[in-house]
N, C-alpha and C positions, 0 to 999 in steps of 0.2 A: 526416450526420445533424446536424439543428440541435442548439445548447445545451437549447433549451425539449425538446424531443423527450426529450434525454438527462435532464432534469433531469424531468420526467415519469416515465419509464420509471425510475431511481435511485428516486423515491418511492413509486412501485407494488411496486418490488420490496423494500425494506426494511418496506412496512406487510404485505407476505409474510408477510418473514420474521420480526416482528413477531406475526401471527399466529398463525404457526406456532407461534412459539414460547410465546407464553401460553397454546393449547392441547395443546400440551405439558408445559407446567409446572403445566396443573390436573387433567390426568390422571396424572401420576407424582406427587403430592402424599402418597406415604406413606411413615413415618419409618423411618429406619436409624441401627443406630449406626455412625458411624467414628471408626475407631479409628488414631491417627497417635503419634510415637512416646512424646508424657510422658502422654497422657490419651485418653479417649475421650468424643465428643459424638453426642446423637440431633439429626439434621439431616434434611431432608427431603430424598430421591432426586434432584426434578430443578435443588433448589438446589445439591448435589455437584454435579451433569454441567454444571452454570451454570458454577460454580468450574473444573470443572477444562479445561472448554471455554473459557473466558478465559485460565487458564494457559499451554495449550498455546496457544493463537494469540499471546500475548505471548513464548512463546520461538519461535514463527516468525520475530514480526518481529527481535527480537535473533537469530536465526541470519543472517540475511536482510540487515541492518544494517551490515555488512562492506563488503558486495558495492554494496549502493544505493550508499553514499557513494561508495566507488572511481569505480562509473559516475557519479554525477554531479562527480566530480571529471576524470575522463577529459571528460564534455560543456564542463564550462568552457574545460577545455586547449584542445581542437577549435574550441570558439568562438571563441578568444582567434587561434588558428591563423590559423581561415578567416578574420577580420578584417585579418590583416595581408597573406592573398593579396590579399583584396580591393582595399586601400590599394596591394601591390605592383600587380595589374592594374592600377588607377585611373593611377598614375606612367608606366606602362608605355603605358597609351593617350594620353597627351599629348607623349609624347617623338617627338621629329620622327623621320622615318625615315631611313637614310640610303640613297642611290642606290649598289650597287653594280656599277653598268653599266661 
């Protein structure tokens, strides 16, 4: 798939969910109090499920954040690796052969 494709299809799907979610958030538009542990405020429902829908996908990516790094700590190693087969092959193909006849 092209970039232009990809980069089309990314913006169709976030003006989605984009919409989705403003008609979400002007149908859940009635107040609640919450209540957390020094006080309690009236906030509106689908600003809570906003909040706490950011929360949660902020501790994915810090759950998540371990793991990336290692792997792209492992892809430099590899790269760094295959670089120097590459360099040994290159050595390797110029070196005369010898006749064991």
């Amino acid at each position: 798939m092209s970039q232009t494709i990809k980069k089309y299809f990314s913006i169709i799907f976030f003006l989605l969910i984009f919409i989705v979610s403003l008609v979400f958030f002007l149908k859940n538009n009635q107040m609640i109090t919450f209540n957390y542990l020094v006080a309690s405020k009236d906030i509106s429902l689908s600003f809570l499920l906003f909040i706490s829908l950011g929360i949660g996908a902020l501790l994915g990516v810090l759950a998540w954040l371990p793991r990336i790094i290692s792997l792209k700590h492992r892809i430099s190693r590899l790269e760094k690796q295959g670089k120097l087969y590459e360099k040994e092959l290159d050595n390797l193909r110029v070196m005369p052969m010898k006749d064991t006849l």
